[in-house]
Structure formats: structure tokens, C-alpha cells
VOBA-1610 file (N, C-alpha, C; in pm, whole numbers, padded with zeros to 5 digits, always signed):
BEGIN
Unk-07828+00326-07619Unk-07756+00219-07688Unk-07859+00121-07744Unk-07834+00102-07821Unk-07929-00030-07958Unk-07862-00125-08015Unk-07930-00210-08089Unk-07866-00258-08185Unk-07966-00375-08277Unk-07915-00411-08406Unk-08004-00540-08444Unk-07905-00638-08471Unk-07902-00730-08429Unk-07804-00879-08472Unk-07841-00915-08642Unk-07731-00952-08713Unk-07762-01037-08838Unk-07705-01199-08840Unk-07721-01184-08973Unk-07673-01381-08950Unk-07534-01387-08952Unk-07458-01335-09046Unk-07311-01410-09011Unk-07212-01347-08940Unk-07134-01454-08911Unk-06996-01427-08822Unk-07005-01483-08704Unk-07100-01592-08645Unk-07094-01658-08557Unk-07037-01751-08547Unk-07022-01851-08366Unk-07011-01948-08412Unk-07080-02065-08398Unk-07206-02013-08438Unk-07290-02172-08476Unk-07283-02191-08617Unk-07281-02337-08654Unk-07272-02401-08756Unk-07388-02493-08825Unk-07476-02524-08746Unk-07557-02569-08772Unk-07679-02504-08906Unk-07665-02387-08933Unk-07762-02294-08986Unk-07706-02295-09114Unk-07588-02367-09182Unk-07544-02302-09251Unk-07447-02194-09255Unk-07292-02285-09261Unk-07163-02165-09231Unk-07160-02119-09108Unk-07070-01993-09110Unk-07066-01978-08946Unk-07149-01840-08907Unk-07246-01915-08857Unk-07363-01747-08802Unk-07425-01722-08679Unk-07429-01645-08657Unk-07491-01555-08522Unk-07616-01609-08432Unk-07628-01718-08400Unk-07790-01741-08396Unk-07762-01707-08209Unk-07875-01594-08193Unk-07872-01555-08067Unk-07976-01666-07965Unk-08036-01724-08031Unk-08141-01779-07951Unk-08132-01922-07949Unk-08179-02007-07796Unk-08149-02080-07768Unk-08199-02233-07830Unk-08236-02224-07965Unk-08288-02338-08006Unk-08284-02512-07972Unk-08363-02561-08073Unk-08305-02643-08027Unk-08242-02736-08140Unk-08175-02678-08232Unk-08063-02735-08291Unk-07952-02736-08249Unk-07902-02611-08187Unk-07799-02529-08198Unk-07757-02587-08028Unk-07584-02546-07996Unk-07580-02608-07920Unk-07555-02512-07781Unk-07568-02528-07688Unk-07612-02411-07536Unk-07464-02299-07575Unk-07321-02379-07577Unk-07250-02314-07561Unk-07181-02224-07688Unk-07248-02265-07803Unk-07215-02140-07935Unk-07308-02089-07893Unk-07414-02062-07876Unk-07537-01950-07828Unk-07477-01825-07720Unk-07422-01877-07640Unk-07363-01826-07540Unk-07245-01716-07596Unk-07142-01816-07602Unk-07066-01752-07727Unk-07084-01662-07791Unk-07231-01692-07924Unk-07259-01578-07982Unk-07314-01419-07928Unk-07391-01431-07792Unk-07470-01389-07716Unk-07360-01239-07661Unk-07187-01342-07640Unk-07127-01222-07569Unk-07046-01154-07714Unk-07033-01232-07835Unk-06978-01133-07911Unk-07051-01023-07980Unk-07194-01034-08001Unk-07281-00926-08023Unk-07265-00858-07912Unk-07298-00876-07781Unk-07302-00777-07662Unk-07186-00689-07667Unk-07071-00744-07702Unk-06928-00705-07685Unk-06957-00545-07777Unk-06982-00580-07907Unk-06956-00491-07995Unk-07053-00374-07967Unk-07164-00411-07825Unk-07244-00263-07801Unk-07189-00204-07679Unk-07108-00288-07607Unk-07051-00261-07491Unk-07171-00307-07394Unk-07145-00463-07411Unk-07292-00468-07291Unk-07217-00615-07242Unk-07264-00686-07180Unk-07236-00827-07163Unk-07068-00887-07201Unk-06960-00888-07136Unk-06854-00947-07200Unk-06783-00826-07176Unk-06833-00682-07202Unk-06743-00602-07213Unk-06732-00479-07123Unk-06674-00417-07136Unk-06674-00340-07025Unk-06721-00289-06886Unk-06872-00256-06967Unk-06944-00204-06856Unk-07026-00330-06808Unk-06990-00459-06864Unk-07085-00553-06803Unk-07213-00582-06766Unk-07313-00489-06882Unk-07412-00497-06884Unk-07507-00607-06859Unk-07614-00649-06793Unk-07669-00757-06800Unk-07754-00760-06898Unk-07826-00920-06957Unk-07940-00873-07078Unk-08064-00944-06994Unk-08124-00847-07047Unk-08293-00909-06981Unk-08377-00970-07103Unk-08389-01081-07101Unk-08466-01150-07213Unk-08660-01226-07153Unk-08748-01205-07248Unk-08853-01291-07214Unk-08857-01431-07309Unk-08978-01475-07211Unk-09031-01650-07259Unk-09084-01526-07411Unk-09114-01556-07504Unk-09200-01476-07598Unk-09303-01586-07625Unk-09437-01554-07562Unk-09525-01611-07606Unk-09703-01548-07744Unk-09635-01468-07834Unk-09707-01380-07920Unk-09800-01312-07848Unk-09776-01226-07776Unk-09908-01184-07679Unk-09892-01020-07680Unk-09978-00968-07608Unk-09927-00779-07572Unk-09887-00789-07411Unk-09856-00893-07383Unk-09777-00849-07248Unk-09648-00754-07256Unk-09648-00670-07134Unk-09532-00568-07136Unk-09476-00550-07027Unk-09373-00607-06992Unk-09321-00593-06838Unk-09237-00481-06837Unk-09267-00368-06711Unk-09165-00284-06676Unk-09017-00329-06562Unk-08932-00321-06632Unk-08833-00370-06573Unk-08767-00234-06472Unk-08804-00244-06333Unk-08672-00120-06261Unk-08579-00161-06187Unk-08533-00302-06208Unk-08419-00307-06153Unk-08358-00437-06199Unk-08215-00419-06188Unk-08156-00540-06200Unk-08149-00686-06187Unk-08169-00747-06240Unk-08171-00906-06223Unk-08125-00978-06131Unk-08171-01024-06056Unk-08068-01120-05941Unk-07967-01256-06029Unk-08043-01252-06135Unk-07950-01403-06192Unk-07962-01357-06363Unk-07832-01357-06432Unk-07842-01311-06555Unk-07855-01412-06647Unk-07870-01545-06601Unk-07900-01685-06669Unk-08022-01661-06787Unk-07947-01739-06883Unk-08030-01695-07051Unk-08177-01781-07002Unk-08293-01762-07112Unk-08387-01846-07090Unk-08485-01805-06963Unk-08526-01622-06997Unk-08564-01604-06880Unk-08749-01633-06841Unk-08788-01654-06725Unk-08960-01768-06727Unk-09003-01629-06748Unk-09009-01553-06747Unk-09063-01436-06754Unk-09072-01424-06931Unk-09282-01449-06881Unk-09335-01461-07016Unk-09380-01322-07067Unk-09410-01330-07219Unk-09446-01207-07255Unk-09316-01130-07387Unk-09433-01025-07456Unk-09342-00982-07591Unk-09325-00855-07586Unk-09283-00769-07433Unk-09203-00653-07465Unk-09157-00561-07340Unk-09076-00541-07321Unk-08980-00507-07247Unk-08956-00364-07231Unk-08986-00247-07102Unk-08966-00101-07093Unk-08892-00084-06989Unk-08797+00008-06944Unk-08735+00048-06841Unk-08671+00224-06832Unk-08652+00245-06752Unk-08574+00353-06700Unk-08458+00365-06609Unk-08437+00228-06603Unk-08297+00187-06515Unk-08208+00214-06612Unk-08131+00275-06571Unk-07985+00287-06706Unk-07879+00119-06661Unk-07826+00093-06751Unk-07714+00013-06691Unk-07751-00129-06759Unk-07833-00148-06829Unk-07931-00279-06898Unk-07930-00324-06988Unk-07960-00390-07066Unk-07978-00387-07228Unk-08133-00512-07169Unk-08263-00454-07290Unk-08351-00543-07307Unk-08341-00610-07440Unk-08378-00758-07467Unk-08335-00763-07529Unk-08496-00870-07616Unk-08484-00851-07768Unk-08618-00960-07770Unk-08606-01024-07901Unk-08620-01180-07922Unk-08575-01208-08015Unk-08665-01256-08152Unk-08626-01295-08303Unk-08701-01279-08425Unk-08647-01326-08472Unk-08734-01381-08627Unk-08675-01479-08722Unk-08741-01415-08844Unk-08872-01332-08827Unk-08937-01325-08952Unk-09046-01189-08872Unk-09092-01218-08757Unk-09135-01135-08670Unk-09081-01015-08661Unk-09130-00859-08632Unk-09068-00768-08645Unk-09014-00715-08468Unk-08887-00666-08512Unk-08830-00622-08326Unk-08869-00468-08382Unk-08964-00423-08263Unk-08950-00277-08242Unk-08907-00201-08158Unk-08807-00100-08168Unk-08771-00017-08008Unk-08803+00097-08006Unk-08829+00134-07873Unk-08925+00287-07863Unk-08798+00305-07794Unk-08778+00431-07781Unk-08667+00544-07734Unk-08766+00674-07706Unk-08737+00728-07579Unk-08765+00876-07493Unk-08634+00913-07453Unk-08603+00978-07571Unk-08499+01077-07505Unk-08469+01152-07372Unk-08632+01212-07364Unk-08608+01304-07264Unk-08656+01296-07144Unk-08731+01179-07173Unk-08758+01080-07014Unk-08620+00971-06991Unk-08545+00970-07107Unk-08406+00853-07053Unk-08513+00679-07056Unk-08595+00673-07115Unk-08651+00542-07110Unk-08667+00451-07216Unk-08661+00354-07257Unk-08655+00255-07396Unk-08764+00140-07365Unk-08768+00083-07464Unk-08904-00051-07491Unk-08803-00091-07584Unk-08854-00234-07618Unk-08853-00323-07691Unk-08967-00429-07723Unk-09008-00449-07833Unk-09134-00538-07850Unk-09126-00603-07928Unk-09174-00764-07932Unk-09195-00863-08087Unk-09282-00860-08121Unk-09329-00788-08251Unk-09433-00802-08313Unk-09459-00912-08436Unk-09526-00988-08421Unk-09574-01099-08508Unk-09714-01058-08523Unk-09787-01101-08657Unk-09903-01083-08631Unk-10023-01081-08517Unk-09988-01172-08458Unk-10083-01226-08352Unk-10050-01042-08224Unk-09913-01061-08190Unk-09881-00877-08115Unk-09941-00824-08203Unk-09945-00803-08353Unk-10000-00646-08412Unk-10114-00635-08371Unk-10229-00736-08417Unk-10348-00691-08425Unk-10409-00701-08258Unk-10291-00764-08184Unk-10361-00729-08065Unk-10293-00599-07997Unk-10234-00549-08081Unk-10176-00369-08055Unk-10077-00364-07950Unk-09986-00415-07988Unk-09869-00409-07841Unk-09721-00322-07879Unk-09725-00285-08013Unk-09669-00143-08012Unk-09717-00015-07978Unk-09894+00003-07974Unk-09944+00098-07957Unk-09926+00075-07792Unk-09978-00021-07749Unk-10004-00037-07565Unk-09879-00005-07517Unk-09735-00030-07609Unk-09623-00009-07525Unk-09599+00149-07539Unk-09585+00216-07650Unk-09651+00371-07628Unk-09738+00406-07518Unk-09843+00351-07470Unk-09951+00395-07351Unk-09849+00324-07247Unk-09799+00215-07237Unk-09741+00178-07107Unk-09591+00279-07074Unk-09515+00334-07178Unk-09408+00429-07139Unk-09451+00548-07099Unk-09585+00583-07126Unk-09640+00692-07057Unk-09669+00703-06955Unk-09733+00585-06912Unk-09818+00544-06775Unk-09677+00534-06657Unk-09589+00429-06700Unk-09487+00442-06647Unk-09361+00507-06571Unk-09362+00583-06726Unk-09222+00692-06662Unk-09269+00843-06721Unk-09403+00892-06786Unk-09438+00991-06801Unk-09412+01053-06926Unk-09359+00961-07042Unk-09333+00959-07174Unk-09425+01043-07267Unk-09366+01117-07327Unk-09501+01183-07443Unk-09486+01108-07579Unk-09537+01058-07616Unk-09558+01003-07740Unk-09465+01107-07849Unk-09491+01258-07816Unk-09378+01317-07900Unk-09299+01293-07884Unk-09202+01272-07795Unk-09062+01273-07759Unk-09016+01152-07832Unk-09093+01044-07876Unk-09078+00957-07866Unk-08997+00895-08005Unk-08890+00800-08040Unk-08840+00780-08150Unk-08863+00636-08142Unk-08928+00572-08263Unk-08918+00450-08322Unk-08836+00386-08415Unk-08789+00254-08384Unk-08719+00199-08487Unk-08760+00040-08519Unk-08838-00039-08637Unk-08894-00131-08645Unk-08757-00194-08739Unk-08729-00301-08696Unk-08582-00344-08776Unk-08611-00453-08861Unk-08513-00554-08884Unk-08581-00633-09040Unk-08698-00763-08967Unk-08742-00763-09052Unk-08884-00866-09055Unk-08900-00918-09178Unk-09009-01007-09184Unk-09077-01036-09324Unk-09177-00894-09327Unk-09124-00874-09513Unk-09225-00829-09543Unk-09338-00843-09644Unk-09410-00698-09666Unk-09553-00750-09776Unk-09519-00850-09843Unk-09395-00844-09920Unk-09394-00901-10039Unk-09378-01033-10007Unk-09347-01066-09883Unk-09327-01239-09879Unk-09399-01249-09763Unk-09462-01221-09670Unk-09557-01240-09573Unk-09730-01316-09616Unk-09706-01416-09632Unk-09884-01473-09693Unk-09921-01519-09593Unk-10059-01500-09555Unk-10125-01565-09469Unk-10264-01517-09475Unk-10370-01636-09429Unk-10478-01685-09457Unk-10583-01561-09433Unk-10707-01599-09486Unk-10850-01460-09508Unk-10843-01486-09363Unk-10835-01537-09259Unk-10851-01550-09154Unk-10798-01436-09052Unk-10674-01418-09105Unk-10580-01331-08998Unk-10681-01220-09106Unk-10672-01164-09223Unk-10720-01080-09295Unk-10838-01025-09192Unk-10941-01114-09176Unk-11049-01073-09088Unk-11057-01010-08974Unk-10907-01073-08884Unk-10902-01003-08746Unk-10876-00869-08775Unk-10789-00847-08839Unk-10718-00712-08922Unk-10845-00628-08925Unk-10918-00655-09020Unk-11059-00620-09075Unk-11128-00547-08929Unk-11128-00615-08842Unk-11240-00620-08741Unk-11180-00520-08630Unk-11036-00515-08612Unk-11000-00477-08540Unk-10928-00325-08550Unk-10924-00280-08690Unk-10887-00143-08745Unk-10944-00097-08886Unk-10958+00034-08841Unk-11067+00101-08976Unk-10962+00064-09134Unk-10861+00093-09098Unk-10754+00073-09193Unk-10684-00087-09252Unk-10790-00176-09178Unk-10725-00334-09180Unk-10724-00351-09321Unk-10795-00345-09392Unk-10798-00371-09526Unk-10706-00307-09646Unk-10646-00172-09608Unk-10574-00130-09685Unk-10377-00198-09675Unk-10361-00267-09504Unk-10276-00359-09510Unk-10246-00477-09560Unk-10345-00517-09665Unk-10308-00666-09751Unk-10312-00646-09931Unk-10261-00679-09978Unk-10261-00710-10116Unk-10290-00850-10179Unk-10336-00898-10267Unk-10390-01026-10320Unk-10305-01001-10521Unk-10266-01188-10492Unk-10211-01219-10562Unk-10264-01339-10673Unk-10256-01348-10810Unk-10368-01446-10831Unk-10299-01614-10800Unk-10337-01693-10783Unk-10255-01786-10747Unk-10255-01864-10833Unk-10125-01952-10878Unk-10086-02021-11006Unk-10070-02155-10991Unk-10096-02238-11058Unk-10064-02387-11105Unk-10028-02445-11228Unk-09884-02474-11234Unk-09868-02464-11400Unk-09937-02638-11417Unk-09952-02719-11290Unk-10058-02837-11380Unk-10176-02780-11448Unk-10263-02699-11382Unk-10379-02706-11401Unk-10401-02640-11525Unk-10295-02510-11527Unk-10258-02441-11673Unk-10196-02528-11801Unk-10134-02670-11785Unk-10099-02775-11860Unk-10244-02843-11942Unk-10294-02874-11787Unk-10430-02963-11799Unk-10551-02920-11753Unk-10592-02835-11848Unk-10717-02749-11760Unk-10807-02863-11756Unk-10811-02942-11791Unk-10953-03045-11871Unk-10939-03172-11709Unk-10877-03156-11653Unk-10839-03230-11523Unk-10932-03117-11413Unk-10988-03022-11394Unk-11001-02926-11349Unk-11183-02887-11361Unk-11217-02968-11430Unk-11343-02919-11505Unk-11467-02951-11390Unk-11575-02872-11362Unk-11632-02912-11280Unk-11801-02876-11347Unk-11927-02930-11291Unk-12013-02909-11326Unk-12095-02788-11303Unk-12025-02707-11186Unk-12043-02548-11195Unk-11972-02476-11274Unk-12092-02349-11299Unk-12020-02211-11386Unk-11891-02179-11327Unk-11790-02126-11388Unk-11784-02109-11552Unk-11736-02260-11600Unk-11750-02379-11520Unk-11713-02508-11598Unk-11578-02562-11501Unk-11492-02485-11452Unk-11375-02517-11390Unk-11377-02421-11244Unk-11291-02488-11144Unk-11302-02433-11013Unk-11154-02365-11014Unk-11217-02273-10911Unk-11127-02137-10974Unk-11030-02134-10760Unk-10891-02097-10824Unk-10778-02090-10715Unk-10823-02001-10667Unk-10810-02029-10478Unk-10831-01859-10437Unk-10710-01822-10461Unk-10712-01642-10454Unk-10632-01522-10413Unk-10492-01559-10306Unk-10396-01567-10364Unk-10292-01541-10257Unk-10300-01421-10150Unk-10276-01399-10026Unk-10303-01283-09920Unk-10186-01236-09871Unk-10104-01115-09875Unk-10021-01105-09845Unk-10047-00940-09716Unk-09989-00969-09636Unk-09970-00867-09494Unk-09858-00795-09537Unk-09902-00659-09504Unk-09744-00570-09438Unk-09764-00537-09341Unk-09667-00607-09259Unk-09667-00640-09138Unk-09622-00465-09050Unk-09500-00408-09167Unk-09421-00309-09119Unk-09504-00176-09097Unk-09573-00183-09195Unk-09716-00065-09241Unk-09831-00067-09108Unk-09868-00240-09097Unk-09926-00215-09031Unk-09859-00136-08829Unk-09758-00222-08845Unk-09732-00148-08705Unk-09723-00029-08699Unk-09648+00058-08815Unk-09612+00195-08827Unk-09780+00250-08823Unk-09817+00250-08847Unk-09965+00330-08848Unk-10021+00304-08664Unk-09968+00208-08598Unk-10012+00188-08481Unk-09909+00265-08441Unk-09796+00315-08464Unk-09729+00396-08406Unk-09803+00556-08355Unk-09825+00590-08529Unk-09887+00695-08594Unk-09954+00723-08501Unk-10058+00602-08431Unk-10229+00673-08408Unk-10194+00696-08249Unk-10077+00637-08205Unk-10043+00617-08046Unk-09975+00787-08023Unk-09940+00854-08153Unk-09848+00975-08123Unk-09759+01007-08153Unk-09679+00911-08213Unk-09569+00896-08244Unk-09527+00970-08391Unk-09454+01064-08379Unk-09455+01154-08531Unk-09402+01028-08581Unk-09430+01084-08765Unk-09409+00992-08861Unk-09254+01014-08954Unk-09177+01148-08883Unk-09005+01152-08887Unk-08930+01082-08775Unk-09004+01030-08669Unk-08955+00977-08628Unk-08956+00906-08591Unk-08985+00807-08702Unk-09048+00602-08688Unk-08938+00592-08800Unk-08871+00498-08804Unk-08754+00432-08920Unk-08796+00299-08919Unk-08759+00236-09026Unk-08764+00064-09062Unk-08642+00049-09160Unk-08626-00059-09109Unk-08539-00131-09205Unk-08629-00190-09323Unk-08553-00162-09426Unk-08582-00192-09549Unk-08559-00331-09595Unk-08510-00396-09507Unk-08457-00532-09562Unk-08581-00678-09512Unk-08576-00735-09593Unk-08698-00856-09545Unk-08643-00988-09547Unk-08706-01026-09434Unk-08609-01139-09378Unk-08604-01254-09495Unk-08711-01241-09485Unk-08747-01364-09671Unk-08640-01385-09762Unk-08690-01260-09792Unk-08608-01220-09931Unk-08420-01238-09891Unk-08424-01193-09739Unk-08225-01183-09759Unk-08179-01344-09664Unk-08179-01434-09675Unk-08157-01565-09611Unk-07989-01555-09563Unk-07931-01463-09704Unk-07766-01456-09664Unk-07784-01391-09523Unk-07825-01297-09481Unk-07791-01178-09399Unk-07916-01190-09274Unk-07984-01312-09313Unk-08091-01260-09209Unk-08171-01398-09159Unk-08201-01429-09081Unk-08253-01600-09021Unk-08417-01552-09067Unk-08478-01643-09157Unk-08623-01652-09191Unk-08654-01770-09146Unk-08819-01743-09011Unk-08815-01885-08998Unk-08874-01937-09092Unk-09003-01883-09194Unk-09114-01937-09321Unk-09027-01974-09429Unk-08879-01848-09443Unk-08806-01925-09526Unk-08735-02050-09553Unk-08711-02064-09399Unk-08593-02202-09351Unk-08694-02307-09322Unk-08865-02301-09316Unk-08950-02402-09254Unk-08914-02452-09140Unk-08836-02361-09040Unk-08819-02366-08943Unk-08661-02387-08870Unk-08662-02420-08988Unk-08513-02457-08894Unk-08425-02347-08917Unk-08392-02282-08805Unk-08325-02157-08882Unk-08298-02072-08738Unk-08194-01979-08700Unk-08152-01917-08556Unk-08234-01799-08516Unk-08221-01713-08445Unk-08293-01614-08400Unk-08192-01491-08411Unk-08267-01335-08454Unk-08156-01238-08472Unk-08222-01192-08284Unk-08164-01086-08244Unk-08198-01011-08144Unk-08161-00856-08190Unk-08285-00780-08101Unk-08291-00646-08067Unk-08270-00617-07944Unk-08173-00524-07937Unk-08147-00493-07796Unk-08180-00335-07737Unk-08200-00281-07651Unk-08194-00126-07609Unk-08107-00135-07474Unk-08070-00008-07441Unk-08019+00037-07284Unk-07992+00154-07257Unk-08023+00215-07140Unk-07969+00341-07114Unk-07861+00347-07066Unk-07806+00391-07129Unk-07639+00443-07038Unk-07649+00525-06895Unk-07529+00472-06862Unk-07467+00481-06686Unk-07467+00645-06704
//
């Protein structure tokens, strides 16, 4: 069992209309969160509904921590201290759950070990490889083959609206043979300076100082290739096509909203 949350049909109001925001911000108020929390659960059969699934959530602090979860929670209270960005088990009866605004949710599935992950990847998880480590930790764990294994990376920001500084570019750089083929550069525009070039003029060649390069990440590329190198066939990695940026109707961006804006969730579980 899976799933990805979108934005509308909740009932928080704060975001703009009535939408889904799974996470406990701090606009939004404890008890629409809650609210929203059991009508997504409802519709996977987890929390609220039937089988009364519990959800296991972390602190997410951008890191490659990976906790193996084998057993049930003593207290299913949201807001759990249990830090860290990704979540594996083999307990059936669960849902893990991890939450995003612009960041990508990934879930690993082993069919034939019966075991699932969940991970937030933000830049800071990619390049410190915590989709690949959670591949090595389902192995280590419950004896997982990287073949068996099915990926699903759901909506995020992508290339096309993901910018960020030569800086992250470098870790990228340093940290995979392939870092460089994950960014594209954009020339960057100023319609003053294009008005008033003569405002612009400087006493170095060529006479005027020149804009850097816009930098743009694919964030999705890059994880999928960390899939790739961990084992993971490449029929059976999926992404969502949709970018959080670009869809504001359908999807909480935090770079788009400058922050103010709800959290979607990814969930996994093995069935009873």
C-alpha cells in the first residue's frame, strides 16, 4: 500500500481555499492537520479506517539518516522526536510516512522480501546519497536485492524550476563522476540593465560587468541515477512528471509560496 497526498480537498484554509496540508506547520491549525491526516489515511485504508493503521512519521532534519522500524509504536501522537529522512520496515500493519513541499518523497518497495522505505530527498539527502544508502540499508536489513527492488520518486521541484547556487553545483561536482551532467545554466536577465546599459559600464573589458549564469538542478535525474548505480533496474524506477513549482493548483511549493505553504506526504505499508 502507497500513496502521494496533493493540495486540494482539505480542511485547512489558510493556504489558500480548502487543502490538504498534512504537516504540522506553523500557520495551520493542530486540529485541521489532524483532520486532514485521517482523511488521506482513510482513502488508503490506514489511520481512521478500518484496519487502523498507525503512521510513523520523522523530525526531518535533511540528513541520510535511516531508521529501521520493527515494531509498532507505543504512542501514535503526530510530531514524532525521532530525527532523520527515511524510514524502512518489514512489519506489515504500518504506513511510513515522510513529508515535502518541493523536496522529492521516494519509496522503495521489495516485493519479495515484503519490505518498503520511504525517504526525503532534498538536495542536501541527494548528494549525501540517502536513496542509494537506503537501497544498502534494505539489504543489510531484511536481505533485499536491489533487483527485486521497485522505485517510485513522486512530485518535487524540478530542473526547470529548481535554481540554486555554484556552491551546491560543486558538492555535486565533487561527490559524483556524473555531477556535472545534472545542472543546466541559464543566461540571466535584467530588463534595467538592458534599458540602461550605460548605468552598467565599468572600467574592465569588455567595458560592462557581465550577470552570472542562472544554475538549475534536476533533482529527479539526479536521484534516479543513484538508484541506477545502487541496482535498481531502470523499468523499475517511475517519477512523477509533475513539478511542484510549476503546479501551485495541485501541489504545496515551498520556493514557490516563499514559504508559506503546507506539506504533501508519502506514505508506504505492508499489508496484514
Amino acid at each position: 500500500m502507497h500513496g502521494f497526498s496533493t493540495r486540494p480537498g482539505g480542511a485547512s484554509t489558510v493556504y489558500g481555499g480548502r487543502t490538504l496540508n498534512l504537516g504540522f506547520t506553523e500557520h495551520d491549525a493542530w486540529a485541521a492537520v489532524v483532520q486532514n491526516r485521517k482523511k488521506f489515511l482513510q482513502r488508503l485504508g490506514g489511520i481512521g479506517g478500518r484496519r487502523g493503521w498507525p503512521l510513523i512519521t520523522l523530525r526531518q532534519v535533511h540528513s541520510d539518516l535511516i531508521h529501521c522500524v520493527s515494531e509498532l509504536p507505543k504512542s501514535t501522537v503526530p510530531n514524532s522526536s525521532l530525527a532523520g529522512d527515511g524510514l524502512i520496515t518489514r512489519t506489515p500493519g504500518m504506513l511510513l510516512g515522510i513529508l515535502t513541499a518541493d523536496c522529492l518523497p521516494v519509496i522503495l518497495v521489495d516485493a519479495k522480501r515484503r519490505a518498503v522505505g520511504v525517504f526525503h530527498a532534498g538536495w542536501r539527502g541527494t548528494v549525501k546519497r540517502i536513496v542509494e544508502k537506503g537501497v544498502g540499508e534494505m539489504h543489510r536489513c531484511f536481505g533485499s536485492s536491489p533487483g527485486d527492488m521497485r522505485a517510485a520518486i513522486g512530485p518535487g521541484v524540478h530542473g526547470c524550476c529548481y535554481r540554486v547556487g555554484p556552491e551546491v553545483r560543486s558538492q555535486f561536482e565533487s561527490q559524483f563522476a556524473y555531477g556535472s551532467k545534472l545542472f543546466h545554466e541559464q543566461a540571466e536577465s535584467d530588463p534595467v540593465r538592458e534599458k540602461y546599459p550605460l548605468l552598467f559600464l565599468t572600467a574592465r573589458a569588455p567595458g560592462h560587468s557581465e550577470l552570472p549564469n542562472k544554475i538549475f538542478l534536476d533533482l529527479v535525474e539526479a536521484n534516479r541515477r543513484q538508484l541506477l548505480a545502487a541496482g535498481v533496474a531502470a523499468k523499475y524506477i517511475s517519477a512523477s512528471p509533475l513539478c511542484t513549482s510549476c503546479h501551485t493548483d495541485l501541489l504545496f511549493s515551498y520556493r514557490a509560496e516563499k514559504g508559506a505553504t503546507g506539506r504533501m506526504m508519502a506514505v508506504a505499508g505492508i499489508g496484514l
